[in-house]
C-alpha positions in Angstrom: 0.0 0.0 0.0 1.9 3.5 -1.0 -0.5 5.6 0.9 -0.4 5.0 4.9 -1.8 8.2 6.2 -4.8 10.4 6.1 -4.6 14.3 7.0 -7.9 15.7 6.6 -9.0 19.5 6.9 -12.0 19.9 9.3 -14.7 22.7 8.3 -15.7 22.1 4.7 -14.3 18.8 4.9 -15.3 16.7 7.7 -17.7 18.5 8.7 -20.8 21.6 7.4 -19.9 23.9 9.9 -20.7 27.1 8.0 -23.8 28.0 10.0 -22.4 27.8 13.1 -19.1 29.7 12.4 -21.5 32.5 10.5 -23.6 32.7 13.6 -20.3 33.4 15.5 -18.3 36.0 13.3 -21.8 37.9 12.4 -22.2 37.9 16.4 -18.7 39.4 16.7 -19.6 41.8 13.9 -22.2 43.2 15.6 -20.9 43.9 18.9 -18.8 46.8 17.3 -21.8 48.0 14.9 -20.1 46.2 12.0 -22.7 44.8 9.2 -23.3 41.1 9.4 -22.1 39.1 6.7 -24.3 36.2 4.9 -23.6 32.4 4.6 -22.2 32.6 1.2 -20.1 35.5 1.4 -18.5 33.9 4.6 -17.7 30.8 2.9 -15.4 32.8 0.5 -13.5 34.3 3.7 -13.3 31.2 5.9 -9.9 28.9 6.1 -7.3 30.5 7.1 -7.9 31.7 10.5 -10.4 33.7 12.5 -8.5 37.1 12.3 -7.9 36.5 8.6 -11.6 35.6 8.1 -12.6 38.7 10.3 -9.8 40.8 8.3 -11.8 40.4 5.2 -15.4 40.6 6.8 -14.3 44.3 8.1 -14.4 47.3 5.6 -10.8 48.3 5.1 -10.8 51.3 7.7 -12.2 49.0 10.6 -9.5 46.5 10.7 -8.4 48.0 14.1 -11.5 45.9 15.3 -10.1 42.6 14.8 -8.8 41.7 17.8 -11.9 42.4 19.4 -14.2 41.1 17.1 -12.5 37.7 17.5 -12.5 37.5 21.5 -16.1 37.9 20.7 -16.4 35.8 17.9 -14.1 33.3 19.9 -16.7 33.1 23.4 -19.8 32.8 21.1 -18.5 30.1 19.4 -17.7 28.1 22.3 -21.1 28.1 23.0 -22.9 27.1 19.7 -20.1 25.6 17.8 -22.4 22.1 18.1 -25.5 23.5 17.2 -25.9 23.1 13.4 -22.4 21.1 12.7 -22.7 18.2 11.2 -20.7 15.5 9.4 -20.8 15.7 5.6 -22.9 12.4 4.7 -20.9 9.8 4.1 -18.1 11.2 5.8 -18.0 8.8 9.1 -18.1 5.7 7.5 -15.4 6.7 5.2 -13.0 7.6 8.0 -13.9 4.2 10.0 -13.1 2.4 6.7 -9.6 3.9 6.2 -9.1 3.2 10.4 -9.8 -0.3 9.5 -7.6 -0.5 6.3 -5.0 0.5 8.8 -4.6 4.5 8.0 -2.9 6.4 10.4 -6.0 9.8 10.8 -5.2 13.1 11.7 -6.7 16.5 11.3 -4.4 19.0 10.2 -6.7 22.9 10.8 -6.6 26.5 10.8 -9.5 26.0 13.4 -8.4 27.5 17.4 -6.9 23.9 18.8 -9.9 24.2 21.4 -12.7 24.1 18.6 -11.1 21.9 17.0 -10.8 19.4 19.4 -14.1 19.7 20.7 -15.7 18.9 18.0 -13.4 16.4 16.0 -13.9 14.6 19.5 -17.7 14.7 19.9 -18.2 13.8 16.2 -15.4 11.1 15.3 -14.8 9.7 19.1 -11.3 7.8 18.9 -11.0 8.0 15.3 -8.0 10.6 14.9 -4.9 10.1 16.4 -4.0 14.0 16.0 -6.1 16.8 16.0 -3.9 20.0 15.1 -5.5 23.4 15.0 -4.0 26.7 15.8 -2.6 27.7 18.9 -1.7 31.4 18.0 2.0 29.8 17.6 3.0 28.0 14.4 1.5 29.3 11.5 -1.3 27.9 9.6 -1.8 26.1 6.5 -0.8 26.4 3.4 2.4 26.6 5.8 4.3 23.1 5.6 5.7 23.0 9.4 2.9 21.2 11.2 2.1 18.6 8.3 5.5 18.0 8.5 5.4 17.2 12.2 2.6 15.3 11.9 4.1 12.9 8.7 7.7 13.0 11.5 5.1 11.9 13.8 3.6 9.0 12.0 7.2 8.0 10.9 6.4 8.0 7.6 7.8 9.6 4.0 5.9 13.0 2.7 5.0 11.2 0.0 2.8 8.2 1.7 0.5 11.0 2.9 -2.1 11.9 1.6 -3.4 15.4 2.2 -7.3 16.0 2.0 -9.1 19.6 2.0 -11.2 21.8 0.3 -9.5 24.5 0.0 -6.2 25.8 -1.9 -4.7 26.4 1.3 -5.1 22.6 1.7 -3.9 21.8 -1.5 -1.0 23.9 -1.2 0.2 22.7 1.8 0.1 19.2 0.5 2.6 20.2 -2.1 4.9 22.1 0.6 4.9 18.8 2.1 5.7 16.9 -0.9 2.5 14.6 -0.4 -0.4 13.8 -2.7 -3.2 15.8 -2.5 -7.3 15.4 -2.4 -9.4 18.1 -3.2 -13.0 17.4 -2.0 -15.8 19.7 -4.0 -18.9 19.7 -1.0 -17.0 22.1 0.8 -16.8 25.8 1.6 -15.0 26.3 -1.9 -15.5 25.8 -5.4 -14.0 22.8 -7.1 -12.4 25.6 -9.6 -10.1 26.4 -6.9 -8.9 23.2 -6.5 -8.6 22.4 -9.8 -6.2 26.0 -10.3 -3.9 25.0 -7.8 -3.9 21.4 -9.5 -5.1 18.8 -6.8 -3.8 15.5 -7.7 -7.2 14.2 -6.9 -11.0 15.7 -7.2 -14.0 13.5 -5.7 -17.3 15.0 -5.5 -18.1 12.0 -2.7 -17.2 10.6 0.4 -16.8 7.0 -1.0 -14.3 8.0 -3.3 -11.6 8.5 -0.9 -11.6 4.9 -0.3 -10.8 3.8 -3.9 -7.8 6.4 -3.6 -6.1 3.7 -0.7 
């Protein structure tokens, strides 16, 4: 088997999260009189961290608000981030069938490490051996550094990775790495976007990362 390792992005990925996070950044929005975004123009500005997400929510001369916006953003979301989440359908039963092909799992986001956890734990109990979001330290995808710890980790070469994500930040970092990389098209991006920054690999479903192993 070439491939022995799954690292999978979480929101737009694993898991429909949009509602949740919009609820969250809109209530952020609002506690400094900013306008509230809608669904689909927040699913161009999610990925690559909350202040970059709230950077491009914010008109250009209110970017001093950031920092506040996400403490806000940050304690709402805490609270709701389980509400209207959901696993993509089909998703769960194709991460227990690469757990039982023997597939080392791990989540690789540019979620806050608490989110993630929380809810990569409530929703796939046991299946991940890592869950890496951000911690405000490293920096975040595209960035190679913490795929590369996590293929160290594993014990593995970049290349029997396989990198899966929605997004070109996903797709990117896959390359950094050196590893081969899945684009999935239900997510918060369009499946243009993977295809311009060439992802080895476009499925449109669930089961089709299991014919990829």
């Amino acid at each position: 088997m070439m491939y022995k390792a799954a690292i999978f992005d979480l929101d737009g990925t694993l898991v429909d999260s949009v509602a949740d996070l919009a609820d969250a950044f809109n209530y952020g929005l609002e506690q400094f009189g900013q306008p509230k975004r809608t669904i689909d123009e927040l699913r161009k500005m999610i990925g690559d961290g909350i202040r970059i997400t709230i950077s491009r929510a914010l008109a250009q001369d209110k970017q001093e608000f950031i920092d506040r916006v996400a403490e806000k953003m940050r304690e709402k979301y805490a609270t709701i981030c389980l509400d209207k989440t959901k696993p993509y359908d089909g998703i769960p039963e194709a991460v227990a069938e690469l757990g039982k092909k023997g597939i080392r799992l791990a989540v690789l986001t540019n979620k806050d490490q608490a989110m993630a956890q929380k809810i990569v734990e409530h929703f796939f109990p046991g299946s991940f051996e890592i869950i890496r979001g951000t911690t405000g330290i490293d920096p975040v995808k595209p960035d190679p550094k913490a795929g590369m710890q996590i293929i160290k980790y594993f014990g593995i070469a970049p290349g029997q990775a396989v990198f899966v994500g929605d997004s070109s930040a996903d797709i990117q970092a896959a390359k950094a790495c050196g590893s081969y990389s899945v684009g999935v098209s239900w997510g918060l991006r369009l499946a243009d976007e993977l295809r311009r920054n060439e992802a080895d690999l476009i499925i449109s479903n669930p089961c089709e990362l299991i014919r990829a192993f």
